[in-house]
C-alpha positions as CSV (number, residue, x, y, z in Angstrom):
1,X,34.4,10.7,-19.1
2,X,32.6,7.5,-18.7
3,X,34.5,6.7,-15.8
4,X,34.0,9.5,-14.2
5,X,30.4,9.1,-14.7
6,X,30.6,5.4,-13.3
7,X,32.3,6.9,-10.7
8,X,29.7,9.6,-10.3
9,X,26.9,6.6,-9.8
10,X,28.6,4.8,-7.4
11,X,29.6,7.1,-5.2
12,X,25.6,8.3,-5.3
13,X,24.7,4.9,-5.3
14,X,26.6,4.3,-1.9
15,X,25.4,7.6,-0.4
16,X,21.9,6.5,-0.9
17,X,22.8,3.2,0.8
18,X,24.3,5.2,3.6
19,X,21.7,7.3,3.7
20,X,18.8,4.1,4.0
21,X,21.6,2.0,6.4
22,X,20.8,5.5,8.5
23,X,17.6,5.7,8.6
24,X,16.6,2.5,9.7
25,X,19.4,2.6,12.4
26,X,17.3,5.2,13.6
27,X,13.9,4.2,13.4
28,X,15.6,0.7,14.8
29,X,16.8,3.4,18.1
30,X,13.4,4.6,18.4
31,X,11.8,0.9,18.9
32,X,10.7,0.8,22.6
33,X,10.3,-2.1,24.9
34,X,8.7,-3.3,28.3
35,X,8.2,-5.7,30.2
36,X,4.7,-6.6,30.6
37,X,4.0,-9.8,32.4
38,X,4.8,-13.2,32.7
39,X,2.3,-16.4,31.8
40,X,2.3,-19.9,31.8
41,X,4.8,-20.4,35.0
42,X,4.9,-24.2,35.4
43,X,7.3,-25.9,38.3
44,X,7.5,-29.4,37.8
45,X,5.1,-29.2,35.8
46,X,2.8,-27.5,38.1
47,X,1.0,-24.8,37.2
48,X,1.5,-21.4,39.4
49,X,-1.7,-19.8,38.2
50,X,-3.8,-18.3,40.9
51,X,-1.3,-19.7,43.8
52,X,0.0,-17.1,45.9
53,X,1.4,-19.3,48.7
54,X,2.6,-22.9,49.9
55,X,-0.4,-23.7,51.4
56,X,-2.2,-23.4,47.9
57,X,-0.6,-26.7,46.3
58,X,-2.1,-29.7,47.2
59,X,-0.3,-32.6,48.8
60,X,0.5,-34.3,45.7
61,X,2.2,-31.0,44.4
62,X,4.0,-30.9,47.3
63,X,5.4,-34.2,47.3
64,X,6.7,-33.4,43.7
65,X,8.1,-30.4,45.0
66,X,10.0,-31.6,47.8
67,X,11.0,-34.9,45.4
68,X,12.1,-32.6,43.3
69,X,14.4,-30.1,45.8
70,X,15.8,-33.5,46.9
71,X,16.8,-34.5,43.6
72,X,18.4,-30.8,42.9
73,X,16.3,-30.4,40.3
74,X,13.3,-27.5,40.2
75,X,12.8,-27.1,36.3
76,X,10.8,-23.9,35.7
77,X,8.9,-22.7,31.7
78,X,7.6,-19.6,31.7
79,X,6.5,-17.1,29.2
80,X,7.8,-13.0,29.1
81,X,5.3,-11.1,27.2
82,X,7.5,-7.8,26.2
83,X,5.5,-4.8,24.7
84,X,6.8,-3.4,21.9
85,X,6.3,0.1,20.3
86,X,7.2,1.4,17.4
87,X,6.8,5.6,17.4
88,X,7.7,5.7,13.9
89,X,3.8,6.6,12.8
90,X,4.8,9.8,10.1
91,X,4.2,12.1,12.9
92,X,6.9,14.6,14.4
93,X,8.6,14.5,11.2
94,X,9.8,10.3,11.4
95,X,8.9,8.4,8.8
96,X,5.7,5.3,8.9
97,X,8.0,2.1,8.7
98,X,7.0,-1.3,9.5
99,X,9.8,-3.0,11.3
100,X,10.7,-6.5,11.1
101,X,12.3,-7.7,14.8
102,X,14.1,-10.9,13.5
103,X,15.6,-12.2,16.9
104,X,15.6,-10.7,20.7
105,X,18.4,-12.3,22.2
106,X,17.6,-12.3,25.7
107,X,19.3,-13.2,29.5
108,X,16.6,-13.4,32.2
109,X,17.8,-11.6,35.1
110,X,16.0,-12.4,38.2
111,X,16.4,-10.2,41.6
112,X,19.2,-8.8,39.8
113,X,21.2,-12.1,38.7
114,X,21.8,-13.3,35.7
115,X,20.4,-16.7,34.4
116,X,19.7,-18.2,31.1
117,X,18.6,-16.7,27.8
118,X,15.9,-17.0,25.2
119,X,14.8,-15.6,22.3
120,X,11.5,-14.6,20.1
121,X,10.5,-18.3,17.6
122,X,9.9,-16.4,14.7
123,X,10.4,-12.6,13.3
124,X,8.0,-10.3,14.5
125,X,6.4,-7.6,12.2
126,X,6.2,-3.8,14.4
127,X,3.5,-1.5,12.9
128,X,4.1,2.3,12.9
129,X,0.7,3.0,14.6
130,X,1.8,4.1,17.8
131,X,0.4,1.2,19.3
132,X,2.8,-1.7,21.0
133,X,2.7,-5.0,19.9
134,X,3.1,-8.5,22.3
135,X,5.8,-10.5,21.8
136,X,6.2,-13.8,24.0
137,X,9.3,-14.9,25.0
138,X,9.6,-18.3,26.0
139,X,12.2,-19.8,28.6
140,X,13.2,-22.5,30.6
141,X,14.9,-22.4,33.8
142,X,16.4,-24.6,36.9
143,X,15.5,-22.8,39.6
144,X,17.6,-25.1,41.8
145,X,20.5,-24.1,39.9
146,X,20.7,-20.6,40.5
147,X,19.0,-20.4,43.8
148,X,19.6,-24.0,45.5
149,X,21.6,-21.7,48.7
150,X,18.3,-19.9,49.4
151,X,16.3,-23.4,50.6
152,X,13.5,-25.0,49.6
153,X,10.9,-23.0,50.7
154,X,12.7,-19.3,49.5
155,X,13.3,-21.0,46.0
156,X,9.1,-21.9,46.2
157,X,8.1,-18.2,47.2
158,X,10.4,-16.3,44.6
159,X,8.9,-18.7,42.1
160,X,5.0,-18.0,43.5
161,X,6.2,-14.3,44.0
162,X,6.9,-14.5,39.8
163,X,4.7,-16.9,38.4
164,X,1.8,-17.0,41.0
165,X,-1.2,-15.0,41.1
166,X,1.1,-12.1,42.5
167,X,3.1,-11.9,39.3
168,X,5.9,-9.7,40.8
169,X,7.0,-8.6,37.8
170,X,9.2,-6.1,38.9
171,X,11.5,-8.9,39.9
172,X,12.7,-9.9,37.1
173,X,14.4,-8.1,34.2
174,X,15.7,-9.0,30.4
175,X,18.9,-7.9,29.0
176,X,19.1,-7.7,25.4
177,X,19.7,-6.7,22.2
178,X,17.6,-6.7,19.0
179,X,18.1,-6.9,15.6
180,X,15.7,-5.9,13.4
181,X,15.4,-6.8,9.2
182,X,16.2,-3.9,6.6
183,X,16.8,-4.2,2.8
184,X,20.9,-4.8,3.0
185,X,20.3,-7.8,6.1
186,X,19.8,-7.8,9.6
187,X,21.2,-5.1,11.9
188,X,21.8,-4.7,15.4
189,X,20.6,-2.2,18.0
190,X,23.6,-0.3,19.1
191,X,24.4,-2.1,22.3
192,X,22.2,-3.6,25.1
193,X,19.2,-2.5,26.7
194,X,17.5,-3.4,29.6
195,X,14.2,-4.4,29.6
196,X,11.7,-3.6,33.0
197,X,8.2,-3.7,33.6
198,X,8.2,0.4,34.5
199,X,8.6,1.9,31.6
200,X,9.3,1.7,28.2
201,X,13.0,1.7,27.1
């Protein structure tokens, strides 16, 4: 008898546990992202902020530039500010959770190619209010590297056409996947998404 009840308890126990493991799989699925815009481009340290073409750096910039396409070297930072939203508000029948994004394992993905990868400092607390939440996502890049067979002055205007006063957003793209906290540890969306500036996915 008191086996069976032990029995009994455990197997409600792990139902419940199912039944949580579940829900926040779900309310992990219904997490939406976008991407919103990129800040802080620097080239060499140079600034891209309010540059929109060659002619806008100043002959010392250039000189660095040029020094630094010599060298094969064209060191890029920039900042991805994603938009995140979490629908899970208590309306339409979901459930008001607050979820936790522990990591955003990300490859930047520009024109289409794939480069290197990033991911968020520190987890990131998602409200259920409907409303989306920034999260920056910092990254360092050669530009040289992965675009050294386009020339010196196509590597210069994709990195204007990005990071200048243009901010061609569009361009560029994140593939991830994010894991988010719950009671029994972290768990992982179910495969990877790709995140645009369009629309949220």
């Amino acid at each position: 008898m008191l086996l069976a009840a032990l029995a009994g308890l455990l197997f409600m126990s792990s139902c419940e546990t199912l039944d949580q493991l579940t829900r926040a799989l779900m309310n992990l699925r219904r997490l939406q992202f976008r991407l919103d815009k990129v800040s802080d481009f620097g080239l060499l340290g140079i600034r891209l902020s309010g540059k929109s073409a060659l002619t806008d750096f100043s002959v010392a910039e250039g000189l660095t530039l040029v020094q630094g396409f010599r060298s094969k070297r064209l060191p890029a930072e920039l900042t991805l500010d994603i938009l995140v939203l979490n629908p899970n508000d208590g309306s339409g029948g979901s459930t008001k959770t607050v979820s936790t994004l522990t990591s955003l394992e990300s490859r930047l993905l520009i024109d289409g190619k794939p480069t290197v990868t990033g991911n968020i400092d520190q987890p990131v607390e998602i409200p259920g209010t409907g409303q989306a939440t920034t999260i920056p996502v910092r990254l360092s890049i050669d530009l040289y590297e992965f675009f050294a067979e386009q020339g010196y002055e196509e590597i210069l205007g994709l990195a204007l056409a990005i990071g200048g006063s243009r901010g061609d957003a569009p361009r560029i793209s994140l593939d991830t996947q994010p894991r988010v906290a719950t009671p029994y540890g972290e768990i992982a969306y179910p495969g990877r998404i790709t995140i645009i500036s369009r629309e949220f996915r």
